[in-house]
C-alpha distance (Angstrom), angle and dihedral (degrees) to the residues before:
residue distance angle dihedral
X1 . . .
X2 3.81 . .
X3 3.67 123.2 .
X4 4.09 128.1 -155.2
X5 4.02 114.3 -147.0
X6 3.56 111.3 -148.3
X7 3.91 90.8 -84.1
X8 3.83 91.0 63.9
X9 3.73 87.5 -108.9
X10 3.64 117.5 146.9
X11 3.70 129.0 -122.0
X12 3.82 89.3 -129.7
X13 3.78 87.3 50.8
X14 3.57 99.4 44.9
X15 3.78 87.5 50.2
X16 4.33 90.2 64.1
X17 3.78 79.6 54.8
X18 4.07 96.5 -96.7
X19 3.65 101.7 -55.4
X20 4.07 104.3 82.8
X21 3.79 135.3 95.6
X22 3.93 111.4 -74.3
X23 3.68 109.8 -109.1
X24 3.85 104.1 -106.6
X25 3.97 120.2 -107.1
X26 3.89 104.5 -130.5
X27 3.86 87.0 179.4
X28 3.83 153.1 -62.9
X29 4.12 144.9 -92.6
X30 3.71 98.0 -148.1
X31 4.00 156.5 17.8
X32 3.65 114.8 -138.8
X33 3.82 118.5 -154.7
X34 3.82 134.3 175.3
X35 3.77 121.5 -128.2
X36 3.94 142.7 171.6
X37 3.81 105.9 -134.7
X38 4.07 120.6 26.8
X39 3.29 99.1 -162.7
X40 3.94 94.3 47.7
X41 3.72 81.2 52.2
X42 3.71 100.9 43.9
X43 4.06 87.2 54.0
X44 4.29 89.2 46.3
X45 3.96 90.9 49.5
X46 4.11 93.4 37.0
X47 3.75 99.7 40.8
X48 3.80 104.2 30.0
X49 3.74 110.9 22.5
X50 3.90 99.2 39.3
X51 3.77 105.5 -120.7
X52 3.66 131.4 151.2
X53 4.02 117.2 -123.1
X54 3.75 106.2 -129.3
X55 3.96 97.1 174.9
X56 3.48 149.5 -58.3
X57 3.67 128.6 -96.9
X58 3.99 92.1 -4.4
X59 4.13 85.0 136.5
X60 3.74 135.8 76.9
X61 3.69 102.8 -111.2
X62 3.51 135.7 135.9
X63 3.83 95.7 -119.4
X64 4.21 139.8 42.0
X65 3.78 98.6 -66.0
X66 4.12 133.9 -165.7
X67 3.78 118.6 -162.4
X68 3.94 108.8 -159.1
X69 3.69 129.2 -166.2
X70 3.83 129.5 -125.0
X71 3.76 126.5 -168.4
X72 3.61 97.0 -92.6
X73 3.78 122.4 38.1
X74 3.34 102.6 -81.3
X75 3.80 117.4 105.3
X76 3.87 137.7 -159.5
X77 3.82 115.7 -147.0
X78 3.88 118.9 -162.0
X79 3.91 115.5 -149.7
X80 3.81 118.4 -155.8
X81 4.04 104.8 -141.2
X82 3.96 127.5 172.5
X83 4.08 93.4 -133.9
X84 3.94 127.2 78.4
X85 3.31 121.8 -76.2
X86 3.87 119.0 -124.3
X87 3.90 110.7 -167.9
X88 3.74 93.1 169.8
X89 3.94 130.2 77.4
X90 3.91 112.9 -124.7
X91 3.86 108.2 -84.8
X92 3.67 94.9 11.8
X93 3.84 133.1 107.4
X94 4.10 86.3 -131.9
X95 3.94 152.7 -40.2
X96 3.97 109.5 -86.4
X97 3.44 119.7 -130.1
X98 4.23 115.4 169.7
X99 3.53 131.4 -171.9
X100 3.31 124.5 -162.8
X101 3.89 125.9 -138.5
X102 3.74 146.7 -167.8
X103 4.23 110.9 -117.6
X104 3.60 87.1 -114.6
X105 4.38 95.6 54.5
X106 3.82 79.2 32.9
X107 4.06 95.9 59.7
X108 4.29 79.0 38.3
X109 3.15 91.9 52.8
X110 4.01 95.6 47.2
X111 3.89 84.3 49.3
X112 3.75 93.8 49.8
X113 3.88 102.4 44.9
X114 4.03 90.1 48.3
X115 3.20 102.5 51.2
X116 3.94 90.2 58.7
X117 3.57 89.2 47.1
X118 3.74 108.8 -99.6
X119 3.75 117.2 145.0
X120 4.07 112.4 -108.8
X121 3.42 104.1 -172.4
X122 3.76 122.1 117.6
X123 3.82 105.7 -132.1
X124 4.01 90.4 -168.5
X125 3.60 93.2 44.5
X126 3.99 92.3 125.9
X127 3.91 79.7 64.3
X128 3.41 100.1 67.1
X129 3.41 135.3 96.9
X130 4.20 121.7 -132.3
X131 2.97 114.0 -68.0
X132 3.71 105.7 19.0
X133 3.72 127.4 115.8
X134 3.69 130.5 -175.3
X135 3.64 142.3 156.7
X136 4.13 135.6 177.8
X137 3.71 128.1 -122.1
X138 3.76 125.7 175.7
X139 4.33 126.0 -146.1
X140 3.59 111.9 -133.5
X141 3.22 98.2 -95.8
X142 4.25 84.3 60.9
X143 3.78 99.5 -103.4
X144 3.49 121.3 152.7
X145 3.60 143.0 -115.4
X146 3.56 138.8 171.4
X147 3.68 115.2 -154.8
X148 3.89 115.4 -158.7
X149 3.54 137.6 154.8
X150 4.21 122.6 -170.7
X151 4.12 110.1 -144.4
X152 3.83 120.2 -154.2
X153 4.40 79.0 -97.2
X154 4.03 86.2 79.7
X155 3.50 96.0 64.8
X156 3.80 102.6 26.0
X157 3.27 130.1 125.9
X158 4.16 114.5 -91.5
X159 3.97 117.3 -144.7
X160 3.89 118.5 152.4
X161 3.60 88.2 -174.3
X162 3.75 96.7 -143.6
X163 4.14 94.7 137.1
X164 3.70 137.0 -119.0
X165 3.72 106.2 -25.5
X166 3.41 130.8 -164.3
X167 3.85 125.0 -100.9
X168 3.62 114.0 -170.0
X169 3.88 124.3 -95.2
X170 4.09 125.2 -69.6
X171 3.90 80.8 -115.7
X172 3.84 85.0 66.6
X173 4.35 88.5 59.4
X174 3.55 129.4 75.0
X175 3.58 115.1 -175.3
X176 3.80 118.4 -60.9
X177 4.01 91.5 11.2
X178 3.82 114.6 154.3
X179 3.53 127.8 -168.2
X180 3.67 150.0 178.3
X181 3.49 140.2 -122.1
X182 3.96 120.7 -174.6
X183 4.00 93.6 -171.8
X184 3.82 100.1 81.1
X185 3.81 93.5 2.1
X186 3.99 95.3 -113.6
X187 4.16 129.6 134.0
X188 3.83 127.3 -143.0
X189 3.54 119.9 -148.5
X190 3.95 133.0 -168.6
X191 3.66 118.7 -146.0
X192 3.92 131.9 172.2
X193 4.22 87.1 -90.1
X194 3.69 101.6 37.1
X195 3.35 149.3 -67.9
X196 3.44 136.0 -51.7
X197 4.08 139.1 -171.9
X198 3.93 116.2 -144.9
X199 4.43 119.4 -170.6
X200 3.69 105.1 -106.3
X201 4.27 86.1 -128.4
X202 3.17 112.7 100.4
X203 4.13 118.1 -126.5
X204 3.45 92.9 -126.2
X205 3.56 108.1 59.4
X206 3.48 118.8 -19.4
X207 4.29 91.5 -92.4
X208 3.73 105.5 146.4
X209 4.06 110.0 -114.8
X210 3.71 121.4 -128.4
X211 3.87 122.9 -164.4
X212 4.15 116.2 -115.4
X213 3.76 103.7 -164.3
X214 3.81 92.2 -170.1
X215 3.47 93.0 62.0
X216 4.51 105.0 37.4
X217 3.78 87.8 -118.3
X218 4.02 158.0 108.4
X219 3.47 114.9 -131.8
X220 3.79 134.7 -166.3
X221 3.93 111.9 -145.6
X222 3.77 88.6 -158.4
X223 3.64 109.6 71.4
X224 4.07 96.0 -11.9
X225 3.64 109.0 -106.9
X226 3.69 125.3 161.8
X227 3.89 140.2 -149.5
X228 3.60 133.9 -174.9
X229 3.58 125.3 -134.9
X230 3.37 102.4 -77.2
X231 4.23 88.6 51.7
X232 3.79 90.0 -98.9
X233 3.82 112.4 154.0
X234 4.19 107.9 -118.7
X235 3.66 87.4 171.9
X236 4.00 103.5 126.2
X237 3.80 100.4 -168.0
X238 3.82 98.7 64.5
X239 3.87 146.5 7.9
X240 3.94 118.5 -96.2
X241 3.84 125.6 160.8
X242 3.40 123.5 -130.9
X243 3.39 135.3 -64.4
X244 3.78 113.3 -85.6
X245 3.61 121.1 -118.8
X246 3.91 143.5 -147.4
X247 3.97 131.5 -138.9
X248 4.25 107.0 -90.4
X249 3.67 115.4 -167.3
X250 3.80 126.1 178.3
X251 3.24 125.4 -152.3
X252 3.98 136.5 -129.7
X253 4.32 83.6 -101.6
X254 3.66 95.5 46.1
X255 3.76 95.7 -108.4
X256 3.89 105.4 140.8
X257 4.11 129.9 -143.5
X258 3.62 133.1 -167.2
X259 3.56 127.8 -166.7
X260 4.11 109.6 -144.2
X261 3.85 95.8 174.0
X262 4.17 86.7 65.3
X263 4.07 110.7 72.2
X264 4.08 122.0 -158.4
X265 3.56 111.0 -169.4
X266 4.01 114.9 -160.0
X267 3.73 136.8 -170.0
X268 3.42 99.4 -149.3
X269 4.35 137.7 -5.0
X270 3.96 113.4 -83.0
X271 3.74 126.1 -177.0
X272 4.36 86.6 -130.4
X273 3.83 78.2 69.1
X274 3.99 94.5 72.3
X275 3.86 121.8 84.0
X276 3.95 101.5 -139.9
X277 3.52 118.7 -126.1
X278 3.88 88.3 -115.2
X279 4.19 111.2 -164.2
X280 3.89 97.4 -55.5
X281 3.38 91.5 112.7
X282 4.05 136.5 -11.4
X283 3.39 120.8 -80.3
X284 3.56 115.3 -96.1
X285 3.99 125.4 -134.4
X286 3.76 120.8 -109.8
X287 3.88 128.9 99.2
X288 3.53 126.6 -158.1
């Protein structure tokens, strides 16, 4: 067990005389939250959000207390107190607290909170990527949560299956040009060995990536990852693969086709993965 002192020091720290490594935090048992009325509370947490009433007052705290049960081992206990309860940070709109759900307790869950009257509708729904599904409810007491659940959809495998489509012509790329095609959601980059067409979806979650010049990258609006230009993840919070990427042939006259409805998934950027120019048209200058 590791215990924080009021500086957020560790007790494994602490012991090495302040100036080691913070033991890690590999988890947590329980989420402790202030409210006005228990039994208001007990009904909101019973009735509404699904949890399982394990007892009252079975923990050391200065107030009435109610430990409740969700379906894992985690636990949220409720503490009665006589002063106001603040459940937002100072110059925020709220604290965030998400839990995650299967689609079937998600649907449940949809079921349960409407028919007491709680609003289900995802106001940032234009946000999300496919196949993700979330919606806010607030305690009582005006606490936060974030329901969500991710289907199999969010990480899917996009085809439109429209066929080969038509991409412009190499004359059309300088250098380090990358565009966008909406009709089979795909994006053609040229580098100084060739071209190469990337699926618009991002690895991720299936956000759909848009191209931001000033700063050399893709970007998914949906949960902010970012590529480079040759669809390698720069994102330094979490681990995504590379962008897919779609047959690009080029013909004798320079006129260039892509294939969207055919996915090649990669592990890593290779120079084999550019189709060269060839002797369409001259080279043009441009490194990058």
């Amino acid at each position: 067990m590791v215990h924080f002192d009021a500086k957020g020091r560790s007790s494994d720290r602490l012991s090495r005389g302040g100036n080691g490594p913070k033991a890690p935090i590999s988890g947590f048992s329980h989420l402790m939250f202030e409210v006005k009325d228990l039994d208001r509370s007990e009904a909101f947490y019973r009735d509404v959000i699904g949890c399982d009433v394990i007892g009252r007052n079975l923990v050391n705290e200065v107030g009435p207390n109610l430990l409740m049960g969700l379906n894992t081992i985690h636990r949220i206990l409720l503490v009665q107190v006589d002063h106001e309860v603040v459940p937002f940070r100072p110059n925020s709109s709220s604290i965030h607290h998400a839990l995650f759900l299967t689609p079937e307790q998600f649907k449940a869950a949809q079921e349960r909170f409407k028919a007491h009257g709680y609003d289900i509708d995802d106001n940032r729904a234009q946000f999300r990527p496919r196949g993700e599904y979330s919606m806010d409810i607030f305690d009582p007491d005006g606490h936060r949560y974030q329901v969500q659940v991710r289907t199999p959809e969010a990480t899917a495998v996009i085809v439109e299956n429209v066929g080969p489509q038509p991409a412009g012509n190499v004359r059309d790329y300088a250098v380090g040009d990358v565009k966008s095609f909406v009709k089979g959601k795909f994006i053609v980059v040229r580098m100084g060995g060739g071209f190469i067409a990337y699926s618009r979806w991002c690895t991720h979650m299936n956000g759909l990536l848009k191209w931001e010049p000033e700063h050399w990258r893709f970007y998914c609006p949906m949960h902010g990852v970012t590529y480079n230009r040759k669809g390698e993840s720069i994102d330094f919070c979490r681990q995504v693969v590379p962008l897919r990427t779609h047959p690009l042939s080029i013909a004798n006259d320079g006129s260039i086709t892509v294939d969207p409805d055919k996915v090649i998934h990669r592990e890593a950027f290779d120079e084999e993965q550019l189709t060269p120019a060839g002797t369409a048209v001259a080279a043009t200058g441009g490194t990058i």
